[in-house]
PDB file of N, CA, C and O in Angstrom:
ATOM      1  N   UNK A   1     -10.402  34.332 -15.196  1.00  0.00           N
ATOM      2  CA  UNK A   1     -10.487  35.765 -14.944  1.00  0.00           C
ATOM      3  C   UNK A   1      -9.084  36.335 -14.744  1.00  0.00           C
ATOM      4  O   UNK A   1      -8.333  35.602 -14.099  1.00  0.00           O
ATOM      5  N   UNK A   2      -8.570  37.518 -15.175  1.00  0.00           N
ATOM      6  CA  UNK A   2      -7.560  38.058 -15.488  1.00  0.00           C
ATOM      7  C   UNK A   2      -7.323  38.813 -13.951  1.00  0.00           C
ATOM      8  O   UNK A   2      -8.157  39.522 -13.388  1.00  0.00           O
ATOM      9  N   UNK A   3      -6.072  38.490 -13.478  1.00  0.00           N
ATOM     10  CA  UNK A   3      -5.955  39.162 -12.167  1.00  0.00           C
ATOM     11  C   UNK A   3      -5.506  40.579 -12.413  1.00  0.00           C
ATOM     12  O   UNK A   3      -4.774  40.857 -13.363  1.00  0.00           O
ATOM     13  N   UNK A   4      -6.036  41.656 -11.378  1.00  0.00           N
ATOM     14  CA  UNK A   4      -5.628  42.887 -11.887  1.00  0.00           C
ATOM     15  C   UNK A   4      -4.431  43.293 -11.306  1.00  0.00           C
ATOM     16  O   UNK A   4      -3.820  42.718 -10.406  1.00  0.00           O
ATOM     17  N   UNK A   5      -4.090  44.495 -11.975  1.00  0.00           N
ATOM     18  CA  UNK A   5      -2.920  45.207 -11.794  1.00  0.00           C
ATOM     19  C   UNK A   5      -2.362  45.243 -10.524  1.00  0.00           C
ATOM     20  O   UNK A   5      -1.238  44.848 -10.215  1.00  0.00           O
ATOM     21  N   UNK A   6      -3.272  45.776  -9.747  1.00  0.00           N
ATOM     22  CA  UNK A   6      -3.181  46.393  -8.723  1.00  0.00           C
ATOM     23  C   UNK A   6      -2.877  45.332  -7.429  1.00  0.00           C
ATOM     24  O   UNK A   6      -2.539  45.759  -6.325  1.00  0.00           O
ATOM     25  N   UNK A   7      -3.013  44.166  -7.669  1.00  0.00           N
ATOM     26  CA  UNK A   7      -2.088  43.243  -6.881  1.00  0.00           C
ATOM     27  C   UNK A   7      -0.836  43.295  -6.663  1.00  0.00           C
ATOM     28  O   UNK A   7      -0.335  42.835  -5.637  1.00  0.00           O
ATOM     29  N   UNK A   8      -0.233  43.805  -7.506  1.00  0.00           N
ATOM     30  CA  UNK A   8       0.880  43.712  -7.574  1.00  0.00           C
ATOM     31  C   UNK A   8       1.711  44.859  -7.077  1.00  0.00           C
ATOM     32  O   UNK A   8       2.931  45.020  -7.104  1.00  0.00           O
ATOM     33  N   UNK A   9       0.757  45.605  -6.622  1.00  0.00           N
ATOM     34  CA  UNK A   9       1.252  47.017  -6.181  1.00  0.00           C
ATOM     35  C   UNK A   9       0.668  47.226  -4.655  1.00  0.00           C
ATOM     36  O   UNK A   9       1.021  48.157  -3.931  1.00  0.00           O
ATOM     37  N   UNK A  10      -0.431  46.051  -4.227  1.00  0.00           N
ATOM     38  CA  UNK A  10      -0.306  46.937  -2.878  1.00  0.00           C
ATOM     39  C   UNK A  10       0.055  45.012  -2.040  1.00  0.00           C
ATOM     40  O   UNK A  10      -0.492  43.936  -2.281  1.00  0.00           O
ATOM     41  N   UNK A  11       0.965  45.309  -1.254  1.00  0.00           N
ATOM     42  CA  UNK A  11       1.845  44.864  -0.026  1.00  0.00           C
ATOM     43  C   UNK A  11       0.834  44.618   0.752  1.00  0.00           C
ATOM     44  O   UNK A  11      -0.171  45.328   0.707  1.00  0.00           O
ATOM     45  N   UNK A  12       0.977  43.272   1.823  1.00  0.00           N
ATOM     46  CA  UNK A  12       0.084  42.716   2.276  1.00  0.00           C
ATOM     47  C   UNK A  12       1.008  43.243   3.932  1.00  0.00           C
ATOM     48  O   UNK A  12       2.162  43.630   3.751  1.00  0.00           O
ATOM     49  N   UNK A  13       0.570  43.240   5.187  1.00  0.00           N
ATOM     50  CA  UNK A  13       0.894  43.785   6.287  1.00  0.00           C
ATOM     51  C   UNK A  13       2.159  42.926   6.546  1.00  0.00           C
ATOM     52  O   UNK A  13       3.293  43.373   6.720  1.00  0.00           O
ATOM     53  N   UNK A  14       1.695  41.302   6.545  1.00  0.00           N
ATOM     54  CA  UNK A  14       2.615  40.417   7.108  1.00  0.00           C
ATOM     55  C   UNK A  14       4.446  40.538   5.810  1.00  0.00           C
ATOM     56  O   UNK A  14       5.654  40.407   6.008  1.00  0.00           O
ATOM     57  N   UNK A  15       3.708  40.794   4.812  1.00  0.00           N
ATOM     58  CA  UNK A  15       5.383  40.702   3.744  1.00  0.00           C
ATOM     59  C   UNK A  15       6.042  41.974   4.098  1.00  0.00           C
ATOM     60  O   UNK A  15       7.259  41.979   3.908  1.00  0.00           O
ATOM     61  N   UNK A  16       5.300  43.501   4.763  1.00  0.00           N
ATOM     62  CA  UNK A  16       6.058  44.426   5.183  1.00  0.00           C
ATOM     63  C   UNK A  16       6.676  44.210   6.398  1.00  0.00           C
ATOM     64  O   UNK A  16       7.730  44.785   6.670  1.00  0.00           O
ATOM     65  N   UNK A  17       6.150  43.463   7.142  1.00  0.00           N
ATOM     66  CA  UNK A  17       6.859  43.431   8.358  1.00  0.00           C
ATOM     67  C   UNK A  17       8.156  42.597   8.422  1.00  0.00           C
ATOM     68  O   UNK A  17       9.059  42.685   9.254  1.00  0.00           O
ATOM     69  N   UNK A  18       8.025  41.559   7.098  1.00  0.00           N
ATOM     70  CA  UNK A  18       9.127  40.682   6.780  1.00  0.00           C
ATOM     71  C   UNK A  18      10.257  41.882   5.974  1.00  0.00           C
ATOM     72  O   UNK A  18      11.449  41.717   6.234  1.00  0.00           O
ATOM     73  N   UNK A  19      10.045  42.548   5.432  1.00  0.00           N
ATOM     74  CA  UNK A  19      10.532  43.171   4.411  1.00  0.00           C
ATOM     75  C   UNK A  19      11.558  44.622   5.120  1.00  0.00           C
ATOM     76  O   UNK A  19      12.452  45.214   4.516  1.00  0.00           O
ATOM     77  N   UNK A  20      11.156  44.852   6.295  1.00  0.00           N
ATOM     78  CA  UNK A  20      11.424  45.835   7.332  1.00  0.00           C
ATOM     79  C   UNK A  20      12.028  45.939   8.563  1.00  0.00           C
ATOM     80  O   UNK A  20      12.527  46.820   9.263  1.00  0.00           O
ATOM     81  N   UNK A  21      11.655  43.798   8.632  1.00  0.00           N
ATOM     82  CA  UNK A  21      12.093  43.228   9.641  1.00  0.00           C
ATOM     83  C   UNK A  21      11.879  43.752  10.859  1.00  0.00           C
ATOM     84  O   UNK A  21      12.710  43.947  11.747  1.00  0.00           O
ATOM     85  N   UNK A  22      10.258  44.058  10.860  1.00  0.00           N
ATOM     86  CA  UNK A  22       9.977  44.556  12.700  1.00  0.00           C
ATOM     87  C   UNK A  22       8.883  43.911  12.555  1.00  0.00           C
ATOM     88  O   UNK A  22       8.390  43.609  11.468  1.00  0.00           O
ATOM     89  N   UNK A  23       8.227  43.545  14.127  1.00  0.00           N
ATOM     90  CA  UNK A  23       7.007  42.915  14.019  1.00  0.00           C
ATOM     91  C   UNK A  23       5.473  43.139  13.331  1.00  0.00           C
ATOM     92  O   UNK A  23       5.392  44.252  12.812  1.00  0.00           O
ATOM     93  N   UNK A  24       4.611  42.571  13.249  1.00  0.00           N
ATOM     94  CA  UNK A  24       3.472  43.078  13.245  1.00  0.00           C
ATOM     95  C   UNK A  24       2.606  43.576  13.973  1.00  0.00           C
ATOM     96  O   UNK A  24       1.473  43.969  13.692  1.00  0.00           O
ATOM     97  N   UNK A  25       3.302  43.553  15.184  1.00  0.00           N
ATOM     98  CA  UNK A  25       2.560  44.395  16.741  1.00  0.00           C
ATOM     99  C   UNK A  25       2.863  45.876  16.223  1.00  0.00           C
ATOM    100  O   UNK A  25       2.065  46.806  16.113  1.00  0.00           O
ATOM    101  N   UNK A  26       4.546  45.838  15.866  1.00  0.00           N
ATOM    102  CA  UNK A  26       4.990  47.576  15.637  1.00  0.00           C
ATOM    103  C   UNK A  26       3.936  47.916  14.622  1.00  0.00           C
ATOM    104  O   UNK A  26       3.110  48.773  14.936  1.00  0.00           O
ATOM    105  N   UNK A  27       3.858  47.268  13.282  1.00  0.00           N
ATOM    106  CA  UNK A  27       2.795  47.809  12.296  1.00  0.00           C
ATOM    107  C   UNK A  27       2.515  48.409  12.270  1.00  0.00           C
ATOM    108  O   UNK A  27       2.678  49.479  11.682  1.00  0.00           O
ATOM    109  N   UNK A  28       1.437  47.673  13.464  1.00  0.00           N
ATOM    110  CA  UNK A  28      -0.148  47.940  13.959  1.00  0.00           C
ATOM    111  C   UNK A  28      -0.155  49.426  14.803  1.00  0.00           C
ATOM    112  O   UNK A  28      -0.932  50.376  14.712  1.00  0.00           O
ATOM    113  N   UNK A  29       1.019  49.221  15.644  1.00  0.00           N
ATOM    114  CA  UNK A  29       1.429  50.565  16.212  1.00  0.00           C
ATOM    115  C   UNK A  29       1.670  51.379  15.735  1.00  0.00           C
ATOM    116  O   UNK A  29       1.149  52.417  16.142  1.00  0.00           O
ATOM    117  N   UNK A  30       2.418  51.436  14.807  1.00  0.00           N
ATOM    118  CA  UNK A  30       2.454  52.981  13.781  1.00  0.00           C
ATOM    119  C   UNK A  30       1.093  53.281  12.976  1.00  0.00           C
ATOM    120  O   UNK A  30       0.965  54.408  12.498  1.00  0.00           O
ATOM    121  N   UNK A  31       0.216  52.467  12.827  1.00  0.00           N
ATOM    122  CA  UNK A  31      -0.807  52.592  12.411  1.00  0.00           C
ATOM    123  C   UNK A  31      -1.890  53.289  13.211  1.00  0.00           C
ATOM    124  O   UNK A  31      -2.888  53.830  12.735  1.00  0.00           O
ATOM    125  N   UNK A  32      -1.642  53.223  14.166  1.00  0.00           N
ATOM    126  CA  UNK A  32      -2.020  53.464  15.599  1.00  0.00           C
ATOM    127  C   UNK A  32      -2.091  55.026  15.610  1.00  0.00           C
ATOM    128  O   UNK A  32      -2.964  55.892  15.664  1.00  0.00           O
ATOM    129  N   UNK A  33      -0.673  54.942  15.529  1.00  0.00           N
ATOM    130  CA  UNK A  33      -0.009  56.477  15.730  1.00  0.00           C
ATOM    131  C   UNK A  33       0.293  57.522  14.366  1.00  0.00           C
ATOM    132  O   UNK A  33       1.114  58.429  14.226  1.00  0.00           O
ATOM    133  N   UNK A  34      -0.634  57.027  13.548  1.00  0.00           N
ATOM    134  CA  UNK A  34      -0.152  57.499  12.153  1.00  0.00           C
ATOM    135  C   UNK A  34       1.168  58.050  11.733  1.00  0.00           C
ATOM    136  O   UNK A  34       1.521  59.129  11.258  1.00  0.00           O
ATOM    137  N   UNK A  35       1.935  56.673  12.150  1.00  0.00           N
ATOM    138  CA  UNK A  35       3.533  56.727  11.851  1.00  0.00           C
ATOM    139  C   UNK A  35       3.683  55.682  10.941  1.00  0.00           C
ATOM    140  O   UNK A  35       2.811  54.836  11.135  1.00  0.00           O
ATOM    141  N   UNK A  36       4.496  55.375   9.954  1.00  0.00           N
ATOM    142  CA  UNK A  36       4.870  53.944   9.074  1.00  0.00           C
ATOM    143  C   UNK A  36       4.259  55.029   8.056  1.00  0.00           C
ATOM    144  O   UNK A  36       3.925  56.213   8.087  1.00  0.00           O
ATOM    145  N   UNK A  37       4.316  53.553   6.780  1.00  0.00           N
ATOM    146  CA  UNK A  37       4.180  54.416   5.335  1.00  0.00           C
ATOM    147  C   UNK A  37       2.136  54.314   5.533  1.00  0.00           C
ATOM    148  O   UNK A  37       1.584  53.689   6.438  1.00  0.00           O
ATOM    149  N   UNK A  38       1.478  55.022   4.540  1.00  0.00           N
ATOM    150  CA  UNK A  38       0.203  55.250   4.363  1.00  0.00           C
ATOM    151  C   UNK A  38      -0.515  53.892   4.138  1.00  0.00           C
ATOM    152  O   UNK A  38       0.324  53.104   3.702  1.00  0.00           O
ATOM    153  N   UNK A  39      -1.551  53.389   4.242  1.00  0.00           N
ATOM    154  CA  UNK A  39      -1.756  52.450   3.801  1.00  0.00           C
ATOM    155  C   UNK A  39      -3.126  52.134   3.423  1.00  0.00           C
ATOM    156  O   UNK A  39      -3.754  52.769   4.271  1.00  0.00           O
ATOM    157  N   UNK A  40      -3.961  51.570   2.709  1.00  0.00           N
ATOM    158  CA  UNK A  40      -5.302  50.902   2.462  1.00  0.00           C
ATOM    159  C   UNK A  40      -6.098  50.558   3.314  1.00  0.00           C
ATOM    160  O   UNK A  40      -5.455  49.776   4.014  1.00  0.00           O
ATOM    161  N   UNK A  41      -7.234  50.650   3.769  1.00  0.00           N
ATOM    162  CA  UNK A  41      -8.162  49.357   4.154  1.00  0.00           C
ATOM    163  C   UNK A  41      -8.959  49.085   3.295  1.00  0.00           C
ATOM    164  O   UNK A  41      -9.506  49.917   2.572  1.00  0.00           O
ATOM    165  N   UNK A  42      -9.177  47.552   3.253  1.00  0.00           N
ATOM    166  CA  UNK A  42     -10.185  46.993   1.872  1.00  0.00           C
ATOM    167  C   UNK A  42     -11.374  46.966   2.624  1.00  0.00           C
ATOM    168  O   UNK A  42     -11.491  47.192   3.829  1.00  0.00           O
ATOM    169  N   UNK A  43     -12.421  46.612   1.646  1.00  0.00           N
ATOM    170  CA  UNK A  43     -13.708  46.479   2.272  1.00  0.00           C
ATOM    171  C   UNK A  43     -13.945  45.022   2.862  1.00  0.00           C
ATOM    172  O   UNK A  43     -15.079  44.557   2.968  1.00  0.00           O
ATOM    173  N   UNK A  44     -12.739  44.299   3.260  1.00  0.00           N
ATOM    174  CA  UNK A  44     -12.925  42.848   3.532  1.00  0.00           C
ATOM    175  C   UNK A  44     -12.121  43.199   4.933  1.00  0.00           C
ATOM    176  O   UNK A  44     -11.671  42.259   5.588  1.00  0.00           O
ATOM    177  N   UNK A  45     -11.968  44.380   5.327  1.00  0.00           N
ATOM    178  CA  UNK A  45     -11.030  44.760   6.585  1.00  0.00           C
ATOM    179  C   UNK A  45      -9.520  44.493   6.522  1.00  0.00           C
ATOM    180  O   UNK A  45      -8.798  44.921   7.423  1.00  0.00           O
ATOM    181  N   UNK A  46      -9.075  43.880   5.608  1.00  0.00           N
ATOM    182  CA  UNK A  46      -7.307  43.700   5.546  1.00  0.00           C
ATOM    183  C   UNK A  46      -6.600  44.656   5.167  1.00  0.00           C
ATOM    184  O   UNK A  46      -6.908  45.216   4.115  1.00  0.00           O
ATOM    185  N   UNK A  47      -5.487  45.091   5.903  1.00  0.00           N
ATOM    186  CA  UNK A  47      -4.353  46.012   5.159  1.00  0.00           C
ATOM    187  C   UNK A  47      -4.008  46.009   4.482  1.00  0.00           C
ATOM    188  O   UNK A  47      -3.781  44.853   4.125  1.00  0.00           O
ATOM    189  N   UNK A  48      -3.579  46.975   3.566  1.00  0.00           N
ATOM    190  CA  UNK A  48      -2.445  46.838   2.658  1.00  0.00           C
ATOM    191  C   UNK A  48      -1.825  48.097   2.043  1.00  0.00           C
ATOM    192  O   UNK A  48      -2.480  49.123   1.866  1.00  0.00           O
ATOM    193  N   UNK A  49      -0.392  47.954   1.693  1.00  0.00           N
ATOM    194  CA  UNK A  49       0.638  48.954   1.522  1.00  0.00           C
ATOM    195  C   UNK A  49       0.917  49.292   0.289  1.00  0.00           C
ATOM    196  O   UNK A  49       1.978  48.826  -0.128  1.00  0.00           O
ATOM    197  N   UNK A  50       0.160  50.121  -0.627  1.00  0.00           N
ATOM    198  CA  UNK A  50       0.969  50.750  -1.608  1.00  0.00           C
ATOM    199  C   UNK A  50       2.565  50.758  -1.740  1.00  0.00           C
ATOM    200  O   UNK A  50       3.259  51.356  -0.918  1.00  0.00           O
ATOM    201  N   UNK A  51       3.163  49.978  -2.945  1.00  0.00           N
ATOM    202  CA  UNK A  51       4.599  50.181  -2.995  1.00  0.00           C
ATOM    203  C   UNK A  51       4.883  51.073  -2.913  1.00  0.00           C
ATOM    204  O   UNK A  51       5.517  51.362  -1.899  1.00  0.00           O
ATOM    205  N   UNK A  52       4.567  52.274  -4.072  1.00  0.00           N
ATOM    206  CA  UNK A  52       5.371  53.746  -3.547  1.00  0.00           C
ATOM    207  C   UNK A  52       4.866  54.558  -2.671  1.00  0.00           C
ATOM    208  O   UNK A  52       5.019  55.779  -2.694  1.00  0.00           O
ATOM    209  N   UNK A  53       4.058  53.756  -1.614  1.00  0.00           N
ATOM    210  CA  UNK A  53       3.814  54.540  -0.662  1.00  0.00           C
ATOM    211  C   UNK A  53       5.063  53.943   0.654  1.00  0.00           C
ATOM    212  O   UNK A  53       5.659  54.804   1.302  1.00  0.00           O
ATOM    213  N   UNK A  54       5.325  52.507   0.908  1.00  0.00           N
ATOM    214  CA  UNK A  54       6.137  52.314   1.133  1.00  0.00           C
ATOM    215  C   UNK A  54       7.361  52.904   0.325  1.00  0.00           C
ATOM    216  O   UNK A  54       7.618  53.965   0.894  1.00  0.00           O
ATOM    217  N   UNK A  55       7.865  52.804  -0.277  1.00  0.00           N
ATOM    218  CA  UNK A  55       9.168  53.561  -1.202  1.00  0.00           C
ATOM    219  C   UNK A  55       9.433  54.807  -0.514  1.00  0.00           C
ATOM    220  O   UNK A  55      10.463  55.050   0.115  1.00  0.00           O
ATOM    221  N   UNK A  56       8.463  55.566  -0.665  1.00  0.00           N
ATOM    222  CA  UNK A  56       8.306  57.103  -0.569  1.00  0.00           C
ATOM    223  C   UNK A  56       8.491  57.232   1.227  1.00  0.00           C
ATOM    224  O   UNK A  56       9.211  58.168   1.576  1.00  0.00           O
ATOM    225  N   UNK A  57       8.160  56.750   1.855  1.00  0.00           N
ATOM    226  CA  UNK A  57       8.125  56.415   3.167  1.00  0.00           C
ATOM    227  C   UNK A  57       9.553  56.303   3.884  1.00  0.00           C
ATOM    228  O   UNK A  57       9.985  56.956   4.834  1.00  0.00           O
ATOM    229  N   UNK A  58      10.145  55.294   3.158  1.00  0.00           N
ATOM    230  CA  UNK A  58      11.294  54.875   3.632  1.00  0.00           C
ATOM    231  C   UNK A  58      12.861  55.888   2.690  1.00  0.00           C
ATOM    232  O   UNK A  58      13.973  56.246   3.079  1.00  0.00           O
ATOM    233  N   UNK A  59      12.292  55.980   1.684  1.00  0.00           N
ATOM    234  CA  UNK A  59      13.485  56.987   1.509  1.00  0.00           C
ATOM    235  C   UNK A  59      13.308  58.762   2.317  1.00  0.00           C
ATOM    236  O   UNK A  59      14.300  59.429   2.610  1.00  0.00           O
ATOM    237  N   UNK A  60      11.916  59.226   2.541  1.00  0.00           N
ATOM    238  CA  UNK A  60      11.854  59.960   3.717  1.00  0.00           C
ATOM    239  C   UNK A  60      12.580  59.651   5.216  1.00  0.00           C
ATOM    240  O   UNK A  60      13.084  60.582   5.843  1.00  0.00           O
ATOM    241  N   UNK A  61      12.589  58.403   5.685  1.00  0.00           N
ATOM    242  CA  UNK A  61      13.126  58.053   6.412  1.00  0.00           C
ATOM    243  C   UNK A  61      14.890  58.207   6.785  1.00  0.00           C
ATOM    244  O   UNK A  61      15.613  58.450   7.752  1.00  0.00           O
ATOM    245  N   UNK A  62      14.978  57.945   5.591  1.00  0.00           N
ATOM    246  CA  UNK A  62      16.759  57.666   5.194  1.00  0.00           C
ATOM    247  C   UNK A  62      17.056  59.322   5.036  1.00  0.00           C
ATOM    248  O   UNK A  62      18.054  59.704   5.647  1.00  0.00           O
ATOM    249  N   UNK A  63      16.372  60.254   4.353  1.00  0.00           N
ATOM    250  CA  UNK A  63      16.937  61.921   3.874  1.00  0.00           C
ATOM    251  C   UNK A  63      16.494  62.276   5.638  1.00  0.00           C
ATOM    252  O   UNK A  63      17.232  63.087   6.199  1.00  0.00           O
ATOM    253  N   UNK A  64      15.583  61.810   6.282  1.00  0.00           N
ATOM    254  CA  UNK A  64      15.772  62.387   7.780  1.00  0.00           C
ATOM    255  C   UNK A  64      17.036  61.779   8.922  1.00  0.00           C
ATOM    256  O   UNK A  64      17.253  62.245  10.041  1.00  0.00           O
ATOM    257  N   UNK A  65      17.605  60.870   8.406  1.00  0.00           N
ATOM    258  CA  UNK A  65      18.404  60.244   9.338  1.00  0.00           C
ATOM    259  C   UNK A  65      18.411  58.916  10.147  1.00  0.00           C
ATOM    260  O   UNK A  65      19.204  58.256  10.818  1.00  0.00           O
ATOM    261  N   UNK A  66      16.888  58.857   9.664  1.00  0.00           N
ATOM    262  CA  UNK A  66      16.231  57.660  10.701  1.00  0.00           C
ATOM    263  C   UNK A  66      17.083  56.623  10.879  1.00  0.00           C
ATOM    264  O   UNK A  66      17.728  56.165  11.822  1.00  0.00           O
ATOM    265  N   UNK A  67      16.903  56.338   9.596  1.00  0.00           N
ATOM    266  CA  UNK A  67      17.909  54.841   8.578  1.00  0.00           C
ATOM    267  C   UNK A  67      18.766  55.242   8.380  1.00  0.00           C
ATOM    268  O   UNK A  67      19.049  56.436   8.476  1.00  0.00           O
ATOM    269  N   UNK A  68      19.646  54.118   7.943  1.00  0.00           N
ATOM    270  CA  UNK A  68      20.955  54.404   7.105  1.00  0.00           C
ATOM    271  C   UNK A  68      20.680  52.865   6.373  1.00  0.00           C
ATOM    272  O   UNK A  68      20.395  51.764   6.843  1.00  0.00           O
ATOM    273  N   UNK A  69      20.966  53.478   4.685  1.00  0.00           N
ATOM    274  CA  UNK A  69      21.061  52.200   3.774  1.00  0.00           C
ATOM    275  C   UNK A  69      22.227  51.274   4.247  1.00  0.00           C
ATOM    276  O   UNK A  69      23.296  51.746   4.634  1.00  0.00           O
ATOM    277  N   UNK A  70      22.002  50.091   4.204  1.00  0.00           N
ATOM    278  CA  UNK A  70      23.010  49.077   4.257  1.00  0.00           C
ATOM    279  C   UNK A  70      23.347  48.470   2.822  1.00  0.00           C
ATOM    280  O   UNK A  70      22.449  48.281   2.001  1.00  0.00           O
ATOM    281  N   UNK A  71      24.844  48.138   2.524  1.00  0.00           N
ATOM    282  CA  UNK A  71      24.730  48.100   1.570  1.00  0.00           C
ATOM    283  C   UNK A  71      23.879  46.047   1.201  1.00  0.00           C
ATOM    284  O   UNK A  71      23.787  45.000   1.843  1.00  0.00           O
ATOM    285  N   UNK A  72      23.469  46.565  -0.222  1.00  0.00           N
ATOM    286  CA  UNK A  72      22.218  45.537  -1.018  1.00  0.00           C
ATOM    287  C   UNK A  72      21.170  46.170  -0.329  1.00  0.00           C
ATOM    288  O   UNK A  72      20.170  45.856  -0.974  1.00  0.00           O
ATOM    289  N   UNK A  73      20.632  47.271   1.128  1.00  0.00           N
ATOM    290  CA  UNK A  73      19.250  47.261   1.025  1.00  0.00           C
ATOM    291  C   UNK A  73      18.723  47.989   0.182  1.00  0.00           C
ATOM    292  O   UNK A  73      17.565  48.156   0.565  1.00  0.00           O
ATOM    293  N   UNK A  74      18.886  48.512  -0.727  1.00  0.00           N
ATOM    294  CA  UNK A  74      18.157  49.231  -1.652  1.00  0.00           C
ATOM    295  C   UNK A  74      17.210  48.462  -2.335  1.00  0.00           C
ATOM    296  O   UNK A  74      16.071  48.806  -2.651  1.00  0.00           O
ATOM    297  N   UNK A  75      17.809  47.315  -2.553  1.00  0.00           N
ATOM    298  CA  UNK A  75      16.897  46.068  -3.302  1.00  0.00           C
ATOM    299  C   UNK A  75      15.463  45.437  -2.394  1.00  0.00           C
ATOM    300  O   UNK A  75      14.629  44.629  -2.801  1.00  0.00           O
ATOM    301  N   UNK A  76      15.515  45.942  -1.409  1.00  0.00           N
ATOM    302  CA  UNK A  76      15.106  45.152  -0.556  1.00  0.00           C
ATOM    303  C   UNK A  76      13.560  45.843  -0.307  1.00  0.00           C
ATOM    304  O   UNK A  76      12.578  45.220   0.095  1.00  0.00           O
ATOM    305  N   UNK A  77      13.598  47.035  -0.589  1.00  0.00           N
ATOM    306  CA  UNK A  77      12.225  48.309  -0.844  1.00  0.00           C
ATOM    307  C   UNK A  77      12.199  48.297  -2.184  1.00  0.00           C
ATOM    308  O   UNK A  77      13.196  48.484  -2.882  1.00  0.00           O
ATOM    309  N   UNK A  78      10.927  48.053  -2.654  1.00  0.00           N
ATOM    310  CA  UNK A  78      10.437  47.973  -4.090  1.00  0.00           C
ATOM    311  C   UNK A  78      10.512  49.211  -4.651  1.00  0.00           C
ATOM    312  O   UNK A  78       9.789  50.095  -4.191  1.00  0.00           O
ATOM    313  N   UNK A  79      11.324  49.470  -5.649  1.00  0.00           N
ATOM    314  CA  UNK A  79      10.689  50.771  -6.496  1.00  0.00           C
ATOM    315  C   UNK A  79       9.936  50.610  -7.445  1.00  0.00           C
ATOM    316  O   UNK A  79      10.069  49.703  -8.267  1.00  0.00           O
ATOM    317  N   UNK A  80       8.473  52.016  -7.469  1.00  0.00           N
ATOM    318  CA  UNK A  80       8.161  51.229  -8.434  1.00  0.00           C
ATOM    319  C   UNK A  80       8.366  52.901  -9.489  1.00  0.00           C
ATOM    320  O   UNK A  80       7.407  53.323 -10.136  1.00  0.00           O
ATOM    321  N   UNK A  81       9.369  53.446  -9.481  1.00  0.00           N
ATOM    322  CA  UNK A  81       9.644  54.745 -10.241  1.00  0.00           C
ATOM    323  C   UNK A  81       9.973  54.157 -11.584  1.00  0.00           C
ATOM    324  O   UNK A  81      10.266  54.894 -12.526  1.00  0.00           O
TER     325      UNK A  81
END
């Protein structure tokens, strides 16, 4: 069976938190607080993160001040433009 597309596009909770480098308690907390990028629930109850919803998220972040790119992190947030 042919795996679909869409694997490949939505981010599992634990690789964002690696990817962002904050815990999965914070996550859960911005999730909480409908803060962090937008995200999925499946019908199996697991999270998951749209890339350009992450993308879109974090370069909002950076045009507000939040962040500041370091240089190579650009690579480090998936685009999927």
């Amino acid at each position: 069976m042919e795996r679909l597309k869409i694997e490949g596009e939505l981010i599992s909770e634990n690789t964002l938190t690696k990817m962002l480098d904050i815990s999965v308690f914070t996550l859960r907390y911005w999730r909480q607080k409908n803060k962090g990028p937008n995200f999925v629930k499946l019908e199996n109850g697991r999270i998951r993160y749209p890339r350009q919803e992450i993308h879109d998220w974090y370069e909002d972040q950076v045009s507000k001040g939040v962040g500041r790119p370091i240089k190579g992190e650009s690579d480090a947030i998936p685009n999927t433009g």
